[in-house]
C-alpha positions in Angstrom: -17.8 9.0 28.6 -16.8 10.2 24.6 -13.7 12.4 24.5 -12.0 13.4 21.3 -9.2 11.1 19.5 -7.8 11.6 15.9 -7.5 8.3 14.6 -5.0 7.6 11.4 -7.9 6.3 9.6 -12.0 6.0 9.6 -12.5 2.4 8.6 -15.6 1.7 10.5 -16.6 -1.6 9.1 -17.9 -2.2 5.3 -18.1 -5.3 2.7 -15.2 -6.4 1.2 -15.0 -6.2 -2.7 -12.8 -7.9 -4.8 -12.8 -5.2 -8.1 -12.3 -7.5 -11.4 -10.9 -5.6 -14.3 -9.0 -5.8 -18.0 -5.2 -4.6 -18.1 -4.0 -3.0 -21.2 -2.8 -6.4 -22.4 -6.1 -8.4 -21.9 -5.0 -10.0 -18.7 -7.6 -9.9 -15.4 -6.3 -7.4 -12.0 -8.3 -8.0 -9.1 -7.8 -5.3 -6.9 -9.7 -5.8 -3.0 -11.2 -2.8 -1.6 -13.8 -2.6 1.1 -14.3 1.7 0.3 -17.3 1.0 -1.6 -21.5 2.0 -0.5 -24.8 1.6 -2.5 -28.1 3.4 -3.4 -30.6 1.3 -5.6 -28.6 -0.1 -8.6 -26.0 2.5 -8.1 -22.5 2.2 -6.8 -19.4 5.0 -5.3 -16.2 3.3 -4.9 -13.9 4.9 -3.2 -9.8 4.1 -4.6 -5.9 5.0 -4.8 -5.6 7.5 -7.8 -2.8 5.6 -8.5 -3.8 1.9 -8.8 -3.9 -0.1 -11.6 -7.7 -0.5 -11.5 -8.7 3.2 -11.8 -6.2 3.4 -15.1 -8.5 0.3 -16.2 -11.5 1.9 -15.6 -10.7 5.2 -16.9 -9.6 3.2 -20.1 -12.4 0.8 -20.4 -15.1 2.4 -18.2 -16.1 -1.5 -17.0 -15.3 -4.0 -13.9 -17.0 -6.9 -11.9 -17.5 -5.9 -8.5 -16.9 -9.6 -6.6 -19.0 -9.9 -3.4 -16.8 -11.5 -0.8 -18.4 -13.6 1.8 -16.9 -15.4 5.1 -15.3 -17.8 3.0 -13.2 -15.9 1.1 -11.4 -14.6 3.6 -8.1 -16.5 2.9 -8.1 -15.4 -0.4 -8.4 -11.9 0.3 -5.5 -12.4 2.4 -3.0 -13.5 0.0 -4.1 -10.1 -2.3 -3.3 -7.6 0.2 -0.7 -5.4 -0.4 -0.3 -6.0 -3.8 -0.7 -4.3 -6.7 -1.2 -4.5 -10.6 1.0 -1.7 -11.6 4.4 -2.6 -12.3 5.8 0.3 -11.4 4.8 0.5 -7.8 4.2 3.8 -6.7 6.7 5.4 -4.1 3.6 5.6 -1.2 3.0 2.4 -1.8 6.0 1.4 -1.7 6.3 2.4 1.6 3.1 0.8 2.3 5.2 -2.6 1.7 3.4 -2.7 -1.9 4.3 -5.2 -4.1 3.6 -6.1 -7.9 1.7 -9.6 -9.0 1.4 -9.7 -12.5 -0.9 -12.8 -11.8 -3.8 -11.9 -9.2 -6.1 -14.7 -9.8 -3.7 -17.4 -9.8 -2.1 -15.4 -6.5 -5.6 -15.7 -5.1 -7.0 -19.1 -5.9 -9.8 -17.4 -8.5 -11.6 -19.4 -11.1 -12.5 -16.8 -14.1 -16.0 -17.0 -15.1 -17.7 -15.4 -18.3 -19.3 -11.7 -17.7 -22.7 -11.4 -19.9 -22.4 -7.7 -20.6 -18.9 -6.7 -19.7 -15.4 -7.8 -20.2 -13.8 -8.4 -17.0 -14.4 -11.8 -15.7 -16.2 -12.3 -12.8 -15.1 -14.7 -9.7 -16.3 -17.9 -9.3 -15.5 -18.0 -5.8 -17.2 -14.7 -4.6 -20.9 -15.3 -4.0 -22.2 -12.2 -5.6 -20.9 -10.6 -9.0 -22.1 -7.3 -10.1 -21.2 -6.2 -13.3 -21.1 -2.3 -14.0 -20.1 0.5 -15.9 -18.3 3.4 -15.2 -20.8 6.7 -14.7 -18.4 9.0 -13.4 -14.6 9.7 -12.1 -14.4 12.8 -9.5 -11.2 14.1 -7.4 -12.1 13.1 -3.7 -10.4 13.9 -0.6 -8.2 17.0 -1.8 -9.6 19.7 0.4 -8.9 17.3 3.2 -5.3 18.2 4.9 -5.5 14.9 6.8 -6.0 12.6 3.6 -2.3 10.4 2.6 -2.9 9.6 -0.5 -4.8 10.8 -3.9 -7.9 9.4 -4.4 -10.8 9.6 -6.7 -14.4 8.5 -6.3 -15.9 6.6 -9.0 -19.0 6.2 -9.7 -20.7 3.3 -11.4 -24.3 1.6 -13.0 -25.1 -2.4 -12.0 -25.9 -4.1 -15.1 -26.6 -7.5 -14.2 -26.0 -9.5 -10.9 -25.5 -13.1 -10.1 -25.8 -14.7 -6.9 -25.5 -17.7 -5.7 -28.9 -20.0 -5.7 -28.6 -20.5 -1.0 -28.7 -16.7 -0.7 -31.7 -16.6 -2.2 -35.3 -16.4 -0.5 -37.5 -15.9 -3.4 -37.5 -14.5 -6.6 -35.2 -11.9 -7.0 -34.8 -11.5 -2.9 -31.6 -11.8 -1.0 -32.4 -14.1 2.4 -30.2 -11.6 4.7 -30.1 -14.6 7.4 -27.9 -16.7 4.7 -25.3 -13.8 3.3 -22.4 -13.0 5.2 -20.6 -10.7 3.6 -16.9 -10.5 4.5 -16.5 -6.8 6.6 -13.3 -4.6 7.1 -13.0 -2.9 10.3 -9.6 -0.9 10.8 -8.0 -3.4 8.6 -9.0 -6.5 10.2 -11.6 -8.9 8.6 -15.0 -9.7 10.5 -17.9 -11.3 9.7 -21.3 -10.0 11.0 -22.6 -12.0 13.6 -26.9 -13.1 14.7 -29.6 -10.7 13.8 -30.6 -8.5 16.8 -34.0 -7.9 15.9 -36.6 -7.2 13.0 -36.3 -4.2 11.3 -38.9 -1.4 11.0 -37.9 -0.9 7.8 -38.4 -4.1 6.6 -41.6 -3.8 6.9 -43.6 -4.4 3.7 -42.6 -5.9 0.3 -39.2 -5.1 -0.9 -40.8 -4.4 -4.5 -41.6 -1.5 -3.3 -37.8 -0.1 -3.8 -38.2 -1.2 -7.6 -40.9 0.5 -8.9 -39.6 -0.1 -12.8 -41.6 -3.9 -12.1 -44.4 -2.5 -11.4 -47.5 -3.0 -13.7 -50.9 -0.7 -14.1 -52.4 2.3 -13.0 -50.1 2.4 -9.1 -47.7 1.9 -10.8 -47.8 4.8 -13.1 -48.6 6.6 -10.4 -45.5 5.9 -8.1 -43.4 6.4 -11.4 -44.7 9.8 -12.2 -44.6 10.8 -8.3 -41.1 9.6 -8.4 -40.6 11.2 -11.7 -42.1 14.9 -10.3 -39.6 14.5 -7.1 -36.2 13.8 -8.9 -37.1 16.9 -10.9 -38.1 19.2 -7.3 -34.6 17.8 -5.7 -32.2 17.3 -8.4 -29.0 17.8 -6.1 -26.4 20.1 -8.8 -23.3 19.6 -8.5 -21.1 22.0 -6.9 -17.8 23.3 -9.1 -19.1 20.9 -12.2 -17.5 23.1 -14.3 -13.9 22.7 -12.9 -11.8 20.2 -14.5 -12.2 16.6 -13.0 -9.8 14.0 -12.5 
């Protein structure tokens, strides 16, 4: 039987990321956050208004998002509750917030080379994504229940590196080898065995990438795809009032 409950927080379970970016003195923050969701090559993180790594992004517009798996789930330990701003804000203060100037040393990271950004990606993490800032909205502030100020930032994948295991094929993640690391109401998981094969599995993933595609169905998805973006172009509601 349901009945209604009000929890403090909806953390229902989603990856882990470990957000690589550049302070204002050159140096690498790497903030964890697990508010984050795809669509194609697309990304919405969800953050603190406050942290260091939305003044980053709003500065330089670019970050590594690091993939955590199973494995690094020590490391993500030692990051939490801490913070890249030296002036810790007073909320997170009371959070039990603390400053670490040195976040990769802190969590046992090897800094690797980015191709097409600054920030440095993770050698530990077994997927790096390395994007660009798209957007920065207000989120959250018609919401009398939401603690903190938050923003929703929105972000373009320009390259991504994974490591050789996880892959079954050209350019195709085997989903029976990744485990990404999961938070569920603050507590770490892993997912467990695969409960079944997916309807929507069915048929060739290339199908979700029609920019490979080559001759006339090609064209043809492209231009269908082209026609429906224009019929359903979502507006934006209140684009004209000042953003964050």
């Amino acid at each position: 039987m349901h009945r209604e409950f009000e929890p403090a927080i909806h953390y229902w379970g989603t990856p882990v990321v470990l957000i690589s970016t550049l302070n204002s003195d050159g140096s690498t923050n790497i903030a964890p956050m697990s508010s984050a969701w795809w669509l194609g090559w697309s990304c919405m993180l969800g953050l603190d208004a406050s942290s260091q790594t939305v003044a980053n992004l709003r500065r330089q517009g670019q970050c590594v998002l690091n993939l955590a798996g199973a494995e690094n789930a020590e490391a993500v330990n030692a990051l939490a509750r801490t913070t890249g701003a030296s002036k810790v804000p007073l909320h997170k203060k009371a959070l039990g917030y603390r400053y670490e100037s040195n976040k990769a040393q802190k969590g046992g990271f090897e800094l690797l080379e980015s191709l097409l950004v600054s920030p440095s990606r993770l050698l530990q993490c077994p997927v790096h994504l390395e994007a660009e800032v798209t957007g920065i909205r207000p989120f959250g502030g018609q919401d009398p229940r939401f603690a903190v100020p938050a923003c929703a930032i929105e972000l373009r994948i320009l390259k991504a590196h994974i490591e050789e295991e996880l892959l079954a094929g050209p350019d195709r993640v085997d989903a029976d080898s990744w485990h990404p690391l999961l938070m569920s109401f603050r507590h770490l998981y892993t997912r467990g065995a695969k409960l079944l094969d997916s309807r929507l599995a069915r048929g060739e993933e290339a199908q979700y990438a029609p920019w490979k595609g080559r001759g006339p169905k090609a064209w043809a998805t492209q231009a269908a795809l082209s026609w429906s973006s224009r019929k359903y172009r979502v507006k934006e509601e209140g684009a004209d009032e000042e953003t964050i």
